[in-house]
C-alpha positions, 0 to 999 in steps of 0.5 A: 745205142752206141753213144747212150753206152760211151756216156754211160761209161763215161759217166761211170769212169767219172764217178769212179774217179770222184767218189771218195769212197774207195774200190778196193777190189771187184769181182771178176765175171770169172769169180776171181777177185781184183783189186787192180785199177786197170783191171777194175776199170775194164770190167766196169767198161765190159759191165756197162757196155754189154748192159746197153748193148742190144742183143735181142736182134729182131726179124725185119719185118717186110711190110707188103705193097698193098696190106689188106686187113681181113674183113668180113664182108657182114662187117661191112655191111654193117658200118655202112648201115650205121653211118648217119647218111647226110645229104650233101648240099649244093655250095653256094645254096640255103640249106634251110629252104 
């Protein structure tokens, strides 16, 4: 995640400086308004840095040893009663005769 947000501001740092449309001020997140480059640059930089940054944090999830879905014991049942039951063959022999 880290890398995707350098090339990302990367990118907009590079775009910044090739357009020919000129910045001439940004507004600051506090309202204000700027027209310094340096300045303009790092709110860029924060813009983009906080937009690729994760901040959902997820609880970890443990997974157990031996996870067993709970069945109902008629499910059972029944998915034996509807498997198509085939008697296996012995290798080697015909099953035709």
């Amino acid at each position: 995640m880290f890398y995707s947000s350098l090339v990302s501001i990367r990118n907009a740092r590079r775009n910044f400086a090739n357009f020919n449309t000129k910045k001439t001020a940004l507004r600051c997140p506090d309202g204000t308004i700027t027209s310094s480059r340096g300045t303009m640059e790092k709110i860029i930089h924060d813009f983009y840095s906080d937009l690729f940054d994760s901040h959902v944090y997820l609880p970890q999830r443990h997974q157990d040893e031996c996870f067993v879905p709970p069945v109902l014991p008629s499910e059972i049942r029944h998915a034996i009663s509807s498997v198509n039951v085939h008697h296996p063959v012995p290798t080697g022999s015909d099953p035709n005769t």
